[in-house]
C-alpha positions in Angstrom: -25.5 -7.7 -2.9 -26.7 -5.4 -5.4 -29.5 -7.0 -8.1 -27.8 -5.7 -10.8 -25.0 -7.6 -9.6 -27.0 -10.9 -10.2 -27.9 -9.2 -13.5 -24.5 -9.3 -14.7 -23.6 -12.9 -13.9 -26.1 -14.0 -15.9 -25.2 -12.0 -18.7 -21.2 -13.5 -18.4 -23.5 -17.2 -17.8 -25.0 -16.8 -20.8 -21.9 -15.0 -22.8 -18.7 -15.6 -21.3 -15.7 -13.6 -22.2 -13.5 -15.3 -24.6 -10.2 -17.3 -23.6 -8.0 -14.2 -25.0 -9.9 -11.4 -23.1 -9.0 -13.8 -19.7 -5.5 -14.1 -20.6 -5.7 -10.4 -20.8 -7.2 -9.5 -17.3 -5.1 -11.8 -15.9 -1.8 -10.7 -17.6 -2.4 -7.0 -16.3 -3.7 -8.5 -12.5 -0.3 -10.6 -12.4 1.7 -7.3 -13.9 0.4 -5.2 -11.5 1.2 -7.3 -8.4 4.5 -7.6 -10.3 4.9 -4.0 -9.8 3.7 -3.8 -6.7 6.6 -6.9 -5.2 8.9 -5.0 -6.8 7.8 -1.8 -4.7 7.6 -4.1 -1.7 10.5 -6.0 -1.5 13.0 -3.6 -3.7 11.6 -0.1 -3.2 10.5 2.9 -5.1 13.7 4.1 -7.9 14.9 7.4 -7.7 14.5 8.2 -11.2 10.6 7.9 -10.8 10.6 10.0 -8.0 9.2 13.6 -8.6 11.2 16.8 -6.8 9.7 19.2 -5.3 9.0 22.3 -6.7 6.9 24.2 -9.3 3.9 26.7 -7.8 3.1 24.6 -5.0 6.1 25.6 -2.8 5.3 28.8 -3.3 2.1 29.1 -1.4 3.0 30.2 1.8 1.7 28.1 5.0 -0.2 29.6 7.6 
């Protein structure tokens, strides 16, 4: 492990992050493995899907 790794411990030892800002993280950890079940377990929607097209089609393959 990294020292400044040790460094920042102590800083969050010595000033934690407030209750709100932990609510926070978490919220948008628990949102993104929402997202990501939902991915899982229902699968990607058509609507967010992109189609091809645009200038990369028209390169030509060698």
């Amino acid at each position: 492990m990294n020292y400044i790794w040790f460094l920042r411990m102590a800083r969050w030892v010595r000033n934690p992050p407030s209750p709100a800002r932990v609510k926070l993280v978490l919220g948008v950890i628990a949102l993104c493995l929402l997202l990501v079940a939902v991915e899982y377990f229902i699968g990607w929607p058509e609507w967010l899907t992109l189609e091809g097209g645009g200038r990369a089609n028209r390169v030509p393959r060698i």
